[in-house]
C-alpha positions as CSV (number, residue, x, y, z in Angstrom):
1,X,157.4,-30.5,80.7
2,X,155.4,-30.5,83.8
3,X,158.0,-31.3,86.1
4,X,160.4,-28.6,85.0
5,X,157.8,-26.1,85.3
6,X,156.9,-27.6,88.7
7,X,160.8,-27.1,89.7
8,X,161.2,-23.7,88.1
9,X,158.4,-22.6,90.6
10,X,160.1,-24.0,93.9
11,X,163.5,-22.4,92.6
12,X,161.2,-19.1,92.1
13,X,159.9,-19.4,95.7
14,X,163.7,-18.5,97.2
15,X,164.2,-15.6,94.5
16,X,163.1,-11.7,95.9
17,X,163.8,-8.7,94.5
18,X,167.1,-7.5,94.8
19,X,168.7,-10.6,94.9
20,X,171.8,-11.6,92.7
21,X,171.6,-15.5,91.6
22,X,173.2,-17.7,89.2
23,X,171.3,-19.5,86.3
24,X,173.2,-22.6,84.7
25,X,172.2,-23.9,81.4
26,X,169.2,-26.2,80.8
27,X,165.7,-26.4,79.6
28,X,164.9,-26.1,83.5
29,X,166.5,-23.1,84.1
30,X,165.2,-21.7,81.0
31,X,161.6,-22.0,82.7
32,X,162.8,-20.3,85.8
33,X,164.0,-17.6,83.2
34,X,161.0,-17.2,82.0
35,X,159.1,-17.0,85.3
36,X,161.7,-14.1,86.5
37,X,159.4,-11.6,83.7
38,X,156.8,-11.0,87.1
39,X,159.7,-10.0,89.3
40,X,162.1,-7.1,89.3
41,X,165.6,-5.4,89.9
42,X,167.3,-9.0,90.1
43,X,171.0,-9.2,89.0
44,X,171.5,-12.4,87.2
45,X,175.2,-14.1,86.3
46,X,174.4,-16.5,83.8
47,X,177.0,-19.3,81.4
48,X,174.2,-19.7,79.3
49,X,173.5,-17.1,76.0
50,X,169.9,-18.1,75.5
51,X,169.2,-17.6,79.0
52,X,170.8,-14.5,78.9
53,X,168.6,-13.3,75.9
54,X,165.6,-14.1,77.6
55,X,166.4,-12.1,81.1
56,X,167.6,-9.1,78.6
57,X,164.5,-9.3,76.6
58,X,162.5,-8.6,79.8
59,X,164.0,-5.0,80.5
60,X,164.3,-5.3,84.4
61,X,167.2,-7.1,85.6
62,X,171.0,-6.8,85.2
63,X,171.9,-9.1,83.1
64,X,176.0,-10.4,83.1
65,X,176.3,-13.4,80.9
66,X,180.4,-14.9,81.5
67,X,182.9,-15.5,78.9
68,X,184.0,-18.9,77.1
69,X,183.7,-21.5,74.5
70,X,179.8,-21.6,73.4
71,X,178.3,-25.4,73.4
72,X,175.8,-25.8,70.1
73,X,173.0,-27.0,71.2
74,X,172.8,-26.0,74.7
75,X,174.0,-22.6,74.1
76,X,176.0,-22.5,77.3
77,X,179.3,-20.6,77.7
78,X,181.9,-23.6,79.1
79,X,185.8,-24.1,79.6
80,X,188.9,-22.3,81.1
81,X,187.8,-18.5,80.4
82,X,184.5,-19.4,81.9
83,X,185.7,-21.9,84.7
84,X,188.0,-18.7,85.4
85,X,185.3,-15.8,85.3
């Protein structure tokens, strides 16, 4: 929607290259995902596989994507071995 796009921009307005940030899972940070494709050399820790596919798909940042018990329809990586990572 709109307003996710609209937040996915603001969150993209603190990001610079080099930086090292953490995306959670959510249709929201998806967008932001997707925005990241005009900006380089980013290291992004991410719970969330799809998320994770997206940011490897693009070729420009490093990627780590934490362990634990997939969620099956948000895709997100969740409990101890990810609380603990």
């Amino acid at each position: 929607s709109e307003e996710k796009l609209a937040i996915a921009h603001q969150a993209l307005s603190h990001i610079q290259p080099g930086d090292t940030i953490m995306i959670g899972a959510g249709t929201t940070t998806m967008e932001l995902a997707k925005l990241l494709r005009g900006m380089n050399d980013l290291t992004v820790v991410t719970n969330a596989v799809n998320i994770a596919m997206e940011l490897n798909s693009q070729g420009k940042h490093h990627v780590i994507l934490i362990g634990g018990e997939m969620r099956h329809k948000s895709f997100a990586l969740v409990g101890s071995v990810a609380a603990e990572n």
